[in-house]
C-alpha positions as CSV (number, residue, x, y, z in Angstrom):
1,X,-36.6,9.0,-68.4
2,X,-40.4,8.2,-67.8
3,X,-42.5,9.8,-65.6
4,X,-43.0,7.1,-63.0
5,X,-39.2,7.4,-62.0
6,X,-39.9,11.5,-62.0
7,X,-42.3,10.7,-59.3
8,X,-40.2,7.8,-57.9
9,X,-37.4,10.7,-57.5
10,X,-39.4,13.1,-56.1
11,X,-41.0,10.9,-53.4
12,X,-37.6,10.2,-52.5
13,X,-36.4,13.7,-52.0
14,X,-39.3,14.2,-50.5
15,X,-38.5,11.4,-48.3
16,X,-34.9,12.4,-47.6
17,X,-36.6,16.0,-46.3
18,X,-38.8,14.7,-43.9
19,X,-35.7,12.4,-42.6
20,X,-33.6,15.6,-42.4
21,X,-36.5,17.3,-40.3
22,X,-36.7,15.1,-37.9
23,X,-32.8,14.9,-37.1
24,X,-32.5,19.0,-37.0
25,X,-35.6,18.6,-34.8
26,X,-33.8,16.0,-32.5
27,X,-31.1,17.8,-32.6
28,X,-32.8,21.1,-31.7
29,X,-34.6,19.5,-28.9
30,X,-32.8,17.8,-26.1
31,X,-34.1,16.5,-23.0
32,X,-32.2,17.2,-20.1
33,X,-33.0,15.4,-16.6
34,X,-31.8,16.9,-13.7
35,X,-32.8,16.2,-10.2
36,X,-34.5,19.2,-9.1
37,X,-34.6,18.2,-5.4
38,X,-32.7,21.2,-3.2
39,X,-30.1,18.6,-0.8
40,X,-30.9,21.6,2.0
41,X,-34.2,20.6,2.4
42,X,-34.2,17.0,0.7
43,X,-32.1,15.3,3.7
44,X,-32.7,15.6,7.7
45,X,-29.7,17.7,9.5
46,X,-28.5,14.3,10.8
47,X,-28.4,12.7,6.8
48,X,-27.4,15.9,5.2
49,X,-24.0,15.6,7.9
50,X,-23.4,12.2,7.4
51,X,-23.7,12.4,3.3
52,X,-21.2,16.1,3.4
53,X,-19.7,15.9,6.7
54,X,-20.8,19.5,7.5
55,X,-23.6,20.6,8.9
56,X,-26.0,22.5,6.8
57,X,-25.4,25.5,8.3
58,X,-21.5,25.6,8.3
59,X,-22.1,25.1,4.5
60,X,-24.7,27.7,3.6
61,X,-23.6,30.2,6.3
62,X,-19.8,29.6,6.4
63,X,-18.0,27.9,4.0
64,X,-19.9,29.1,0.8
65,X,-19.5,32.5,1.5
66,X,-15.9,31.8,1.6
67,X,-15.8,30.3,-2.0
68,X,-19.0,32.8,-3.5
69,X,-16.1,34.5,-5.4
70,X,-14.3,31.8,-7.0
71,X,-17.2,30.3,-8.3
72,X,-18.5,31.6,-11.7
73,X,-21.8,32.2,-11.5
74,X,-24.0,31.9,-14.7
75,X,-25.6,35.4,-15.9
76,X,-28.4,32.9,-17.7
77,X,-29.6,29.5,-17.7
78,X,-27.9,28.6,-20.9
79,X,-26.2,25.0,-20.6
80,X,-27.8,24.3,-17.7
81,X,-25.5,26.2,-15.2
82,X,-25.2,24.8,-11.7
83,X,-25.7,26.5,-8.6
84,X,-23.0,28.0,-6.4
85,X,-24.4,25.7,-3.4
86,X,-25.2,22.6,-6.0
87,X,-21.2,22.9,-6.7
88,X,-20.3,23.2,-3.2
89,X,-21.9,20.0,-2.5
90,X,-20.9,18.0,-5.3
91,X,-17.1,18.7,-3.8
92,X,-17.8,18.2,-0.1
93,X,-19.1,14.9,-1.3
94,X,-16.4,14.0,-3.4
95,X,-14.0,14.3,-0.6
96,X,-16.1,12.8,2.0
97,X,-16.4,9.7,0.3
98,X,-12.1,9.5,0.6
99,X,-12.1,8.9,-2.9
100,X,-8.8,11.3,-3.5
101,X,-5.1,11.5,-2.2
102,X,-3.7,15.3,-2.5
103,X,0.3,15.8,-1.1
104,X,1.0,19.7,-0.3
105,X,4.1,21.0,0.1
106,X,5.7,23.0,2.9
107,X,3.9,26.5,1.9
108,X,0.9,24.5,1.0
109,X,1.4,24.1,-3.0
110,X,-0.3,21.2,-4.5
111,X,2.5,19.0,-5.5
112,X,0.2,16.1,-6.5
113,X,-4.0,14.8,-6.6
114,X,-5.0,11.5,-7.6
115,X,-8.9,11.2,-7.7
116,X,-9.0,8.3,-10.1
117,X,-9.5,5.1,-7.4
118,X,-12.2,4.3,-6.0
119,X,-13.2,4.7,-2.4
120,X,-12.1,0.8,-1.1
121,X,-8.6,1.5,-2.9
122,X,-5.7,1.5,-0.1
123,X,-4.0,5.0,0.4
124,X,-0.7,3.4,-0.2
125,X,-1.8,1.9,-3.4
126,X,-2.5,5.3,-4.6
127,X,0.6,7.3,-3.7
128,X,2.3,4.0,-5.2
129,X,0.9,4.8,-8.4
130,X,0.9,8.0,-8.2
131,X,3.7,10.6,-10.2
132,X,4.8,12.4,-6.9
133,X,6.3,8.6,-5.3
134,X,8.0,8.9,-8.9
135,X,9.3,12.4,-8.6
136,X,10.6,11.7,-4.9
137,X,12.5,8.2,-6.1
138,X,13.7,10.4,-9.4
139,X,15.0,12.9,-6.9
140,X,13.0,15.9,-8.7
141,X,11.3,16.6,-5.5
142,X,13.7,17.2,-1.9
143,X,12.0,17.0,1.1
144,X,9.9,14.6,3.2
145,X,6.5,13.4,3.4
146,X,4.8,12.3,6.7
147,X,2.0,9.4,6.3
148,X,-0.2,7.3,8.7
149,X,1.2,4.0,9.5
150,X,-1.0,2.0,6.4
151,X,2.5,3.1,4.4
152,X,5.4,2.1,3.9
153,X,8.3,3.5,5.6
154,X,10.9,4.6,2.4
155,X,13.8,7.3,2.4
156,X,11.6,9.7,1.6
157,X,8.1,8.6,3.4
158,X,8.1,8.9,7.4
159,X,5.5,6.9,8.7
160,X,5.0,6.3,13.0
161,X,6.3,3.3,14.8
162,X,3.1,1.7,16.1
163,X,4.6,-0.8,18.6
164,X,8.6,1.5,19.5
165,X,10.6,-0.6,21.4
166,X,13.6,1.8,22.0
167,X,13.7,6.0,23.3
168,X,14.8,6.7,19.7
169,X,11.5,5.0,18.5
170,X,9.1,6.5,21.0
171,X,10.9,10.1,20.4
């Protein structure tokens, strides 16, 4: 081998280390963006209702001490934890947008949640896809459900009469 492929070589490792900086560095070095705007003092009482349904004071003075203890609270800021109040709202959003379907059982057990349609999606489209109408046609679950009248009735699914035309109906 000559010496101008020594130093071809060499530039090229060289090379191949500079390339190898610059990934670790990218990889050591992530940008995270996170709006740092606190929703308490971001929105007006009137916005902050309509956007959580709850006033801010029901949810900084009632309903997140309730939950304090269930949530985990990060000792650090490694991962970039999110606030106790921060994961309150994120929820209380959630389900006041509609965007989920949850059926409870007679002590209050979850027997199903569906939080995969969106917020225009019918509720009976939802329980129609969902595994509990399978479990209650299958027969794995006994019992009855009670649903608004945008169901339909089914052995299994009570639902109101909206226009009774007999006793039996209106009782």
């Amino acid at each position: 081998m000559d010496e101008d492929n020594f130093d071809d070589f060499f530039d090229y490792l060289d090379h191949l280390e500079v390339i190898e900086a610059h990934r670790r560095r990218d990889r050591l070095f992530k940008r995270y963006i996170r709006d740092g705007e606190n929703p308490l003092e971001f929105y007006e009482d009137v916005e902050f209702r309509k956007r959580y349904r709850f006033s801010k004071h029901v949810v900084t003075n009632v309903i997140l001490p309730l939950i304090l203890d269930g949530l985990q609270i990060g000792i650090n800021n490694r991962g970039l934890p999110v606030s106790p109040l921060i994961k309150l709202l994120i929820c209380l959003r959630f389900y006041a947008t509609g965007n989920f379907q949850l059926v409870a059982g007679p002590r209050m057990e979850i027997l199903d949640i569906v939080v995969r349609h969106s917020g225009s999606t019918h509720d009976s489209v939802i329980f129609d896809r969902s595994a509990v109408r399978v479990r209650f046609e299958q027969g794995q679950i006994r019992g009855l459900l009670l649903g608004d009248n945008g169901y339909a009735c089914r052995p299994y699914l009570l639902t109101p009469v909206i226009y009774p035309t007999t006793q039996q109906e209106e009782n």
